[in-house]
N, C-alpha and C positions, 0 to 999 in steps of 0.2 A: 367577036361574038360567037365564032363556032368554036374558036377556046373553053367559052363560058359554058356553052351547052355540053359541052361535051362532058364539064369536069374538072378542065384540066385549069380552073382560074379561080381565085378566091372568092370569089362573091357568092359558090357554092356556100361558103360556111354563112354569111350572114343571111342568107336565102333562108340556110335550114333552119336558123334560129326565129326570122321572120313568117316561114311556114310552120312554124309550130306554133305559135300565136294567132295567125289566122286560123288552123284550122282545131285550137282550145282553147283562145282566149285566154293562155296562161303562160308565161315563161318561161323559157329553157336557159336560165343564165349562164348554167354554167357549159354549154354549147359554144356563145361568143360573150364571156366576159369583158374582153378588155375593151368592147364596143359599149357606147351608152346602150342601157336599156330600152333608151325612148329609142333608138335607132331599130331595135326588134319590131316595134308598134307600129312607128313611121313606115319603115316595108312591108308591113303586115300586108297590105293592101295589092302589093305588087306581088308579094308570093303567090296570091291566090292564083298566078297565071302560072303556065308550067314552066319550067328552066330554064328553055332554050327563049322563048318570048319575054320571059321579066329580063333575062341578059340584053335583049336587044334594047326592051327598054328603055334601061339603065343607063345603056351605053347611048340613045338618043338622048337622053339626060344631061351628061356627062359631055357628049359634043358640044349641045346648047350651050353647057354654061361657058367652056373653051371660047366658043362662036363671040359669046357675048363678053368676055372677061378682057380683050385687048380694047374696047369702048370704056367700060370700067375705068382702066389703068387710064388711059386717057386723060378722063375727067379727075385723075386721082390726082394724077404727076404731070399735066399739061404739054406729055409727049404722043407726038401721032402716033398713026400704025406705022410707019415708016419707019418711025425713028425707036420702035421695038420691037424690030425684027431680028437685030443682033442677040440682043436680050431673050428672045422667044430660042433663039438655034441654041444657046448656052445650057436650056435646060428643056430641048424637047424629046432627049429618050426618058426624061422622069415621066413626062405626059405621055409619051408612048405607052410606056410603062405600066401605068395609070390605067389606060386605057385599057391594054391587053388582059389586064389582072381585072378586073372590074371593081377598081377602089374608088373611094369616095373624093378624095383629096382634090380632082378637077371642081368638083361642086362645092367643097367647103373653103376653098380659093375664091373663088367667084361667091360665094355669099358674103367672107369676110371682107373681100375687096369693095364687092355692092357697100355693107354695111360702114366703111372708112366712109365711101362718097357720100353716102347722105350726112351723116355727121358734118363732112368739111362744109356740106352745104345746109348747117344747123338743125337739122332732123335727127336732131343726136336719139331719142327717143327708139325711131324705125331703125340708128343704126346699131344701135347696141342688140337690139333685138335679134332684127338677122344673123348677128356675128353668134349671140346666144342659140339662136334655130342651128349654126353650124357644129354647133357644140351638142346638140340632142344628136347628132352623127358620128362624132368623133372629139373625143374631152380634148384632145389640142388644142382646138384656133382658140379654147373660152382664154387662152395667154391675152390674145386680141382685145378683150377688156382693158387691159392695161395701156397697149396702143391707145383705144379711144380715150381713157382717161386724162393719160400723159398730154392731149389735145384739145381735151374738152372738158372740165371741172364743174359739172353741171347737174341740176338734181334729172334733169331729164334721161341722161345719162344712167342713172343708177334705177332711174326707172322704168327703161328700156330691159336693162339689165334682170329687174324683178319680175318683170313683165313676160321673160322669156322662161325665166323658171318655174311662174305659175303656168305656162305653157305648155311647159315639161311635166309639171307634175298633174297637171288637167287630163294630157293624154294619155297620159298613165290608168289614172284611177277611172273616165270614160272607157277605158278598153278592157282593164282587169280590174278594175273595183278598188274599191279601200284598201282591201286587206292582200288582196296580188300585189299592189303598187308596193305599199311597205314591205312585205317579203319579198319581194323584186330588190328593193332597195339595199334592203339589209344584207341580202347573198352576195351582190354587187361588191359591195363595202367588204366582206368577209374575201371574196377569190381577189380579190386588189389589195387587199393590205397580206393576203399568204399566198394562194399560186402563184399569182400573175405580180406580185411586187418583184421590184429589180433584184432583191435576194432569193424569191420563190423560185425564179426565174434561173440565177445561176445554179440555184443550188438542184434542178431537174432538170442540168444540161440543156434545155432548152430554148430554141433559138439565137440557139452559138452561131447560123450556119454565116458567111461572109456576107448575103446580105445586109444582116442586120449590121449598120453600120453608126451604133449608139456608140457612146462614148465610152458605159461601163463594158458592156462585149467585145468594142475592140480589146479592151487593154486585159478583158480575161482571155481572150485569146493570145494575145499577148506574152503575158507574164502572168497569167493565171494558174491555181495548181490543177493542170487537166492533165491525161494520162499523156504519157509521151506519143502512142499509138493513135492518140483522138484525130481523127476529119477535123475537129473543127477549130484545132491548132494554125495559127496564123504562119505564113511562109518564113518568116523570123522568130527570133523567142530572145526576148528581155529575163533579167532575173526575174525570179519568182517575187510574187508580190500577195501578199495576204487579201482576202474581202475585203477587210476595215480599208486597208490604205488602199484600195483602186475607188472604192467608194472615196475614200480620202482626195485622191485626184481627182475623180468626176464632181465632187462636189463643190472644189478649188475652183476647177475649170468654169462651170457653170456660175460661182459667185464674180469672179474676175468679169464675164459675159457680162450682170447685171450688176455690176459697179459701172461699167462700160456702157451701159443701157439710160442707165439715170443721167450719167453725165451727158449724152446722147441729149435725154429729151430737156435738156436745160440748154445745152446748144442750138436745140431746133425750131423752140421760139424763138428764136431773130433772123430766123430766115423767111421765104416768102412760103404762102401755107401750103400748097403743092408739095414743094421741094421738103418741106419739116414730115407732112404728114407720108411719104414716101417713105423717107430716112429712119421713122418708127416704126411706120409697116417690116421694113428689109430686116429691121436689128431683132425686132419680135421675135419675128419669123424666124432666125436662124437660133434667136434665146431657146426658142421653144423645140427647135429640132436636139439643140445640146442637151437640152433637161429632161427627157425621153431615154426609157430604156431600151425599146425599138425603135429603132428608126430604117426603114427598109428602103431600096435603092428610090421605087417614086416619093417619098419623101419633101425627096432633096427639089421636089419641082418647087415649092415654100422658097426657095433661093431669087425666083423670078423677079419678086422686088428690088434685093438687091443689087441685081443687076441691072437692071431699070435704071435704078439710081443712079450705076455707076456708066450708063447708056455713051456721055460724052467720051468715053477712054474705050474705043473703038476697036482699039487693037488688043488691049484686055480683056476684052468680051472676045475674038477671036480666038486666044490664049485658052479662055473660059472654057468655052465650046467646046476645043479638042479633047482640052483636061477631062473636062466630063464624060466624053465620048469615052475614051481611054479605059479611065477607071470603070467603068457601064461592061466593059468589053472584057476586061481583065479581073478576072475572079480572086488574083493575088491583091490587087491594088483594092478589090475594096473589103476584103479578110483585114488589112492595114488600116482599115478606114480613110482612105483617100478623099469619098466622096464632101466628109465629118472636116476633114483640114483644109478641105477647097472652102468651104461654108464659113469655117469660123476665119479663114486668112479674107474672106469678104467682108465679114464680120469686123475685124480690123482694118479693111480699106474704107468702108463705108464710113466707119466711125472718124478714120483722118479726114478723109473726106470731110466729114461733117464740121468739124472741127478747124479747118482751111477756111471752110466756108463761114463759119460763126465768125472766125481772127477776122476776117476777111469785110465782111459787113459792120462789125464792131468798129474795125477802123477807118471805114468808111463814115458812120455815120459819128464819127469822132472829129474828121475832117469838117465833115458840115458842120457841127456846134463850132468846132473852131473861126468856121468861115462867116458863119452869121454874127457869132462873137464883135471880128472885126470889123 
């Protein structure tokens, strides 16, 4: 919190875009674009305190939903607090993280996670909603639509979904009228498809630094054509490699992910609904980190599922832990994208996993028709 007041922590920038709406009632998009708009409006209310009080705020906020998010998983994956305490150590300098910087991602966790529970427990309606509320914060978790669908085929479902975007667009036009809301919208749409798109992006050096630990950045850091002098040259260098073809590999990579995702949720129906609806949350969750042009070190806290998942392999979750430490601490290791190949090699454990477990129950319940047979 005395980070936040000070200055020295992100939530300065959404502040400033949220106090310029409170105190005009009008938009500063291009301040925090890559934030939803509705996310300006939604804090409106909290800028009107001064800096150092909406941080502490924030940050009560942000504990709450933490506080409340291992009840959640619970009810999600039918694991105690006990038995996610492994899982918790694997990925709590993301939440530190999180925490220090004053991001949203503990509270967009803890909404998408609430919004699986109600669904699993046929409230599909409220759940899609909340995961859509997470998405007026940050366009990430709305991936989580997909989760819920893959699990629930339901018109409730899509009207949960509608439900949240007349939400979206209510708060809008309440706050700035008809005519702000659309020109809000439209500037939006204009800085995301030119500055801020993943070419805007490489092409104004920006956001090279080792943080960002996206797929297309590491590998411009990589073997991208940056000055040989540049900071923000990764500790190795691969050949040179054009825009088109690293786009070309991010975009591979990312397809291979959801060819791997579908296969996924056809596997997870025949498992028991806990264990399916977990194993969609974890693969989501990492799909969504690979297909991101930024991805910054709290991030990776989205990995929690995963490893939830992977809870019975005790000594992996150990392995987890340091790995992440490691890379968290070593500036070189995540310039490499360390963090990006711990995620996606989970991503490929989860999904054998899954797949163990489908062969597994399949011939199971292949023995019983056998056995009733005779």
């Amino acid at each position: 919190m005395q980070r936040g007041a000070s200055r020295a922590s992100d939530f300065k920038y959404v502040y400033g875009a949220a106090r310029h709406v409170w105190e005009h009632r009008a938009l500063s998009v291009r301040s925090q674009a890559r934030y939803p708009i509705t996310f300006h409006v939604l804090l409106a209310p909290l800028a009107a305190f001064p800096l150092g009080v909406a941080v502490a705020l924030w940050a009560v906020l942000s504990l709450a939903a933490i506080a409340a998010l291992p009840h959640v998983l619970e009810g999600l994956s039918g694991r105690g607090l006990r038995q996610q305490l492994l899982a918790w150590a694997s990925v709590l300098p993301f939440f530190i993280d999180a925490l220090v910087l004053g991001q949203s991602d503990p509270i967009n966790l803890f909404l998408v996670a609430a919004g699986l529970l109600l669904a699993c427990k046929n409230r599909c309606m409220a759940g899609a909603w909340l995961i859509g509320l997470a998405g007026l914060v940050k366009f990430l978790p709305l991936v989580h639509w997909g989760t819920l669908l893959s699990r629930k085929r339901s018109w409730s479902v899509w009207l949960g979904i509608v439900l949240s975007m007349a939400t979206g667009l209510g708060l809008l036009v309440a706050v700035l009228g008809t005519s702000g809301a659309q020109d809000g919208i439209r500037q939006q749409i204009a800085y995301l498809r030119g500055r801020h798109s993943p070419l805007g992006i490489i092409e104004r050096g920006a956001d090279l630094r080792p943080n960002n630990e996206s797929i297309p950045m590491v590998l411009v850091r990589l073997c991208g054509d940056l000055p040989q002098e540049s900071e923000r040259l990764a500790p190795i260098r691969l050949p040179r490699l054009s825009v088109r073809a690293i786009f070309g590999v991010w975009y591979g990579t990312v397809g291979l992910l959801a060819a791997g995702w579908l296969a996924a949720a056809y596997l997870a129906s025949g498992l028991p609904p806990g264990r399916g609806w977990l194993a969609i949350f974890a693969l989501s969750s990492i799909l969504m980190l690979a297909s991101t042009p930024i991805c910054w070190n709290h991030y990776f806290l989205w990995t929690l599922p995963a490893a939830l998942f992977l809870g019975h392999r005790r000594r992996l979750l150990g392995t987890l832990a340091a790995a992440n430490l490691g890379v968290t601490l070593c500036s070189a290791a995540r310039a490499l994208g360390g963090h990006m190949m711990i995620a996606i090699g989970l991503f490929g454990l989860v999904l054998t996993d899954l797949a163990n477990s489908g062969s597994g129950a399949l011939d199971a319940g292949q023995e019983t028709t056998n056995f009733s047979r005779n």
